[in-house]
C-alpha positions in Angstrom: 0.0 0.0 0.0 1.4 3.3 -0.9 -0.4 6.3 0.0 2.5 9.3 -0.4 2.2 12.8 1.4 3.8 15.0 -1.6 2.8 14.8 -5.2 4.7 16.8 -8.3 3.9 16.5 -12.3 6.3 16.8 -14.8 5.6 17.9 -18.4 8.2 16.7 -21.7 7.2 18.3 -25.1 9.7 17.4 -27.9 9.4 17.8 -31.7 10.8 14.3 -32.8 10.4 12.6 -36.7 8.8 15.8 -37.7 5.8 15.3 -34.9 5.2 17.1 -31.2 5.1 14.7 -28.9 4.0 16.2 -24.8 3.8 13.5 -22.2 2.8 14.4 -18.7 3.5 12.3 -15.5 3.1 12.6 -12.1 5.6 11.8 -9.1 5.1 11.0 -5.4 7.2 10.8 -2.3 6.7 10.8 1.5 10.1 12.7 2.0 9.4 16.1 0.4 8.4 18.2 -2.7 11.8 18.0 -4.5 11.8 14.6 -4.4 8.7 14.0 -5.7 9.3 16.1 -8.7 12.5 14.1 -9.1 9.9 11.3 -9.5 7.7 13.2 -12.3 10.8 14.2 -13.9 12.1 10.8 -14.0 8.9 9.0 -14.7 8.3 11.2 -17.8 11.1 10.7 -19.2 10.9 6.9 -19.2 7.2 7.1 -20.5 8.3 9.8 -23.5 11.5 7.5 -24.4 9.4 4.4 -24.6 6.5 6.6 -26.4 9.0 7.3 -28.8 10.3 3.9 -29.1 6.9 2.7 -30.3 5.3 1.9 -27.8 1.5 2.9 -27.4 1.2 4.5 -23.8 -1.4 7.1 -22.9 0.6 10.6 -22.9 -0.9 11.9 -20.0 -2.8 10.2 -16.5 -5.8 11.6 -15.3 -6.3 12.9 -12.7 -8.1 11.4 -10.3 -8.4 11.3 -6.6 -6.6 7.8 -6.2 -5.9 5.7 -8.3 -8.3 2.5 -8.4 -8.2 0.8 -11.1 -6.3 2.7 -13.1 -3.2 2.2 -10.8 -1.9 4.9 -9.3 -0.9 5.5 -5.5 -4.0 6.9 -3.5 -3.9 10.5 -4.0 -5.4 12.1 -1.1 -5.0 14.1 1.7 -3.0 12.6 4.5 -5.2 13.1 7.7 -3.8 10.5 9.9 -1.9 7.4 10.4 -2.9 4.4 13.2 0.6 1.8 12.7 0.6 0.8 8.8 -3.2 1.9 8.5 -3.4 5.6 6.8 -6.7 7.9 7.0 -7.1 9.9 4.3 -9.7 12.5 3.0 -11.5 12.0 -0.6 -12.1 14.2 -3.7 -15.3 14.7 -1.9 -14.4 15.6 1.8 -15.2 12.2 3.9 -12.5 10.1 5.5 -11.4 6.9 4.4 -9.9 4.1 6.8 -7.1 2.5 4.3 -5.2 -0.8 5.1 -3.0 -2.9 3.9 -4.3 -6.5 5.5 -7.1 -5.8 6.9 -10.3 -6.9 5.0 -13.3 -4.9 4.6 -16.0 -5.7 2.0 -18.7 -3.7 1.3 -21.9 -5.5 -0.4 -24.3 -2.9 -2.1 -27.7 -2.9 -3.0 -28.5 -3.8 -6.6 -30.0 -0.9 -8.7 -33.1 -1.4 -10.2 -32.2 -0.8 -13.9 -33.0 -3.3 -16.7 -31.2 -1.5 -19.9 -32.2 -4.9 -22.0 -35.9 -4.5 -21.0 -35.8 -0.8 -21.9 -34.1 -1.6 -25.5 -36.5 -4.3 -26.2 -39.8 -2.1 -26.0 -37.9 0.9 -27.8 -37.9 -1.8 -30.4 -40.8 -3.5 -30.3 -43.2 0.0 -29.9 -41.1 1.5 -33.4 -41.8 -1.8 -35.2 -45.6 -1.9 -34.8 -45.4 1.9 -35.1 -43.8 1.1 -38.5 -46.1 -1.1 -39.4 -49.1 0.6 -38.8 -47.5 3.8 -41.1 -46.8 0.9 -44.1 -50.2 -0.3 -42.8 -52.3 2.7 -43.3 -50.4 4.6 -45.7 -49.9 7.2 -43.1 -46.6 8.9 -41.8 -49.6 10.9 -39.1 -50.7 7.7 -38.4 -46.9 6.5 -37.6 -45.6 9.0 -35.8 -49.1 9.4 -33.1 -48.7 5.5 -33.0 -45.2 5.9 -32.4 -45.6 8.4 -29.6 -48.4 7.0 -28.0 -46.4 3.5 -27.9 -43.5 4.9 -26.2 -45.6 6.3 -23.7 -47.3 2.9 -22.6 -44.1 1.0 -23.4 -42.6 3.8 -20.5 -45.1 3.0 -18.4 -45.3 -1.3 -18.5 -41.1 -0.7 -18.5 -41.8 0.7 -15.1 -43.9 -1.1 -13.6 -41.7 -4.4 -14.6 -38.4 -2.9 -13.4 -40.6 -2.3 -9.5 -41.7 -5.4 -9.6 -38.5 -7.3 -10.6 -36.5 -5.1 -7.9 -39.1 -6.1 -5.7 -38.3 -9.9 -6.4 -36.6 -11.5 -3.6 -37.7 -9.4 -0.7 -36.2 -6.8 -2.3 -32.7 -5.4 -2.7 -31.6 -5.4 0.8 -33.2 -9.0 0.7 -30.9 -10.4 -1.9 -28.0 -8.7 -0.2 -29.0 -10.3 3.1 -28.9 -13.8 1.5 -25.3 -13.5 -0.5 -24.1 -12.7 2.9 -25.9 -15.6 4.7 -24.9 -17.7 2.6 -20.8 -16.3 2.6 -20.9 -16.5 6.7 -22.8 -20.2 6.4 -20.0 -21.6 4.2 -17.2 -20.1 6.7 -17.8 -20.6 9.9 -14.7 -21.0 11.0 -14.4 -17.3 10.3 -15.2 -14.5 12.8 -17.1 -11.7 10.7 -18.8 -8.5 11.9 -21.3 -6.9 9.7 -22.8 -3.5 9.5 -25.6 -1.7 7.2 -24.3 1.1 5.5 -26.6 3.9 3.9 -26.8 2.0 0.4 -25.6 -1.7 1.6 -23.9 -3.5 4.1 -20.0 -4.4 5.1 -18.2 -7.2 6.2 -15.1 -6.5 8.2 -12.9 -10.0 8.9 -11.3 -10.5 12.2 -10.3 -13.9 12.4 -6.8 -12.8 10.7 -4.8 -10.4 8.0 -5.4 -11.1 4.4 -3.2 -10.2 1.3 -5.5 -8.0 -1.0 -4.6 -9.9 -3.7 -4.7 -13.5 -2.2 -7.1 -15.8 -4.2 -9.3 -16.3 -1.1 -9.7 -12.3 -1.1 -10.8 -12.8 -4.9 -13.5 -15.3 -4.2 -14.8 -13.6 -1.4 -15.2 -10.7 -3.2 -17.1 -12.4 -5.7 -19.4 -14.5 -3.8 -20.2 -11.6 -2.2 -21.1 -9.4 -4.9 -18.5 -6.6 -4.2 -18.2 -3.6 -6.3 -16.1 -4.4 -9.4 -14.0 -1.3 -9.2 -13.4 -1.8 -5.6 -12.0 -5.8 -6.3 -9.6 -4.4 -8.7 -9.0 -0.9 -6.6 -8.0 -3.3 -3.4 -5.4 -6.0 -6.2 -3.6 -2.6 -7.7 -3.1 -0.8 -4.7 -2.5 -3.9 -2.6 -4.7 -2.5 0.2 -8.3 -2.1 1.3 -10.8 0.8 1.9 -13.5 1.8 3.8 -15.4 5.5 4.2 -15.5 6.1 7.8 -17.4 9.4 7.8 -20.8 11.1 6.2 -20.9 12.0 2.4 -21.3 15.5 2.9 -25.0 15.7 0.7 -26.5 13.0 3.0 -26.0 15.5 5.9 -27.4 18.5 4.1 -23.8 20.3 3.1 -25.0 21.4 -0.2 -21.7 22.8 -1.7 -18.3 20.3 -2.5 -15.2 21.0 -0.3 -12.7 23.5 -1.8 -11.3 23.0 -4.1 -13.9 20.9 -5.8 -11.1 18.6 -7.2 -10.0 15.4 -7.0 -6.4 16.2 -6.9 -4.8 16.6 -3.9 -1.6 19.0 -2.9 -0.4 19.9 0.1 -1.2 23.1 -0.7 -4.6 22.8 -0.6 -4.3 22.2 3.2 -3.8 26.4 3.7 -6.8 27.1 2.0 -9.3 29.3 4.2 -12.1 28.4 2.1 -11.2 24.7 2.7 -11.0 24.9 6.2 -14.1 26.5 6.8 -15.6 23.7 4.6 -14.1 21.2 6.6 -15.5 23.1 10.0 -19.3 23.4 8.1 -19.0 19.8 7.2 -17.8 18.5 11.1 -20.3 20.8 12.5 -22.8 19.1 10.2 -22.0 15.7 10.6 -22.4 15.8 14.6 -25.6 13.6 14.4 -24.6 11.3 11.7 -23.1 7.3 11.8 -20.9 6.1 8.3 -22.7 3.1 9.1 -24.3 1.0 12.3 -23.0 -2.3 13.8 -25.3 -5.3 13.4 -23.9 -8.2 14.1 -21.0 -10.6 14.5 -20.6 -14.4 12.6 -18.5 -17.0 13.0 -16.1 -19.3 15.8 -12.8 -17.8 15.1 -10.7 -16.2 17.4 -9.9 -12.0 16.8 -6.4 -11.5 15.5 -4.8 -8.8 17.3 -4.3 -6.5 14.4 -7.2 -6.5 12.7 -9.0 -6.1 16.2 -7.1 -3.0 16.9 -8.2 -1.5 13.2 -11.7 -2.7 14.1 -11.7 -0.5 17.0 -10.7 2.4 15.1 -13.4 2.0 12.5 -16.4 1.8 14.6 -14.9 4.7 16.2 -14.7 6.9 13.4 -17.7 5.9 12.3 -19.7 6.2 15.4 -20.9 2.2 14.3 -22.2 1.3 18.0 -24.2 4.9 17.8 -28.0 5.1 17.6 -27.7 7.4 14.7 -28.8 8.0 11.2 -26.5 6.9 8.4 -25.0 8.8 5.8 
């Protein structure tokens, strides 16, 4: 897990076999500024050499809060550290725990979209609309048949996509029974779970895990985890949970300063990001990240991933009678 406290960019332009090439990189250390610029500089030189070489890289990376998928180091603001475990703030202004063996598994709610279902009545209302035009000779005839069928076809799309989300029990129903079935099949396991505002999480105490051990893999899969997340934990070799409100769920309208998702240390001076950060604490007072529900499994607590434990439902105020955001 790398999660550095400085961050540079480095920019090479060069006119080469009659084209402009500009490659852009950025750098990171937890020493200091220079060296982090060292980093860039070094780094885009590689990337332009190979670039030039023949080699098809992307000339610049985006720029994004951390990395994820796309695998760069986290690339957030440094708010504390707890042994090898590092809090950090997002692009949006709530704290993440981040860890390197600790595993935490959040299990959302499926969405109740149905893009197949939608496509197939969009297809089905334009060919009866087309036939009716052939039918009757009539583009009027067409089109107000055309119309008329998307509204219906809007309507019976609806009223499928309720009912199928319904299915089950329901959304927090289905996501219930992956989990019942993950702690059934491990009971040799010591799991606690909590609800979160749009799922649940699983947080294993039994012992440390390797994020990108095959047993993390399968977990994350029989539990339905969050794609982006699976791959997020593998690249940057660690895992994540939020540990405090998103600031819209507690009625702070406007994004933290600057509304970015870069991070530099500079940003840390800012007056109009401190007094975001005091609106934000003042209104997140009555508000829980997410509420304790209950604990699976015969195995014993291993130390470490105990003391992190503690330090979660701390932040989050987990063991709190309080809304969830």
């Amino acid at each position: 897990m790398i999660v550095p406290a400085y961050w540079a960019e480095a920019r090479l332009q060069q006119r080469t076999h009659r084209r402009q090439i500009t490659v852009r990189r950025f750098g990171w250390s937890d020493v200091g500024p220079a060296e982090a610029q060292a980093h860039a500089d070094a780094r885009v030189r590689e990337a332009f050499d190979r670039i030039v070489a023949g080699e098809r890289l992307p000339r610049l990376e985006r720029k994004v809060g951390y990395g994820g998928a796309q695998g760069l180091p986290i690339r957030e603001e440094i708010v504390d550290r707890h042994g090898d475990a590092v809090i950090t703030r997002n692009s949006y202004g709530a704290l993440c725990l981040n860890t390197p063996d600790v595993l935490f598994a959040d299990v959302d709610f499926d969405e109740p979209v149905n893009d197949g279902l939608s496509r197939t009545a969009v297809a089905v209302v334009a060919a009866i609309a087309l036939a009716l035009g052939l039918w009757t000779r009539s583009i009027g005839y067409g089109i107000g048949a055309l119309f008329a069928g998307f509204i219906v076809a809007m309507v019976v799309v609806g009223w499928l996509r309720k009912r199928a989300h319904a299915a089950n029990g329901g959304p927090e129903a289905r996501a219930r029974h992956r989990i019942d079935a993950f702690v059934a099949a491990r009971p040799d396991w010591l799991l606690r779970l909590y609800r979160t505002p749009a799922g649940f999480r699983l947080l294993a105490l039994h012992r440390t895990f390797g994020p990108r051990e095959p047993e993390v893999v399968e977990s994350f899969r029989a539990l339905g985890a969050d794609p982006l997340y699976a791959t997020m934990c593998a690249v940057q070799n660690c895992f994540r949970a939020r540990v405090s409100p998103k600031h819209w769920r507690v009625g702070l309208k406007r994004k933290i300063v600057p509304p970015t998702a870069v991070w530099t240390s500079e940003h840390a001076q800012l007056r109009e990001r401190q007094a975001w950060l005091a609106e934000y604490a003042q209104a997140a007072l009555n508000y829980g990240a997410c509420r304790y529900v209950a604990t699976f499994g015969s195995g014993v607590a291993d130390p470490k991933a105990d003391d992190i434990r503690q330090l979660h439902d701390a932040l989050c105020r987990a063991d709190e009678d309080l809304p969830i955001a």
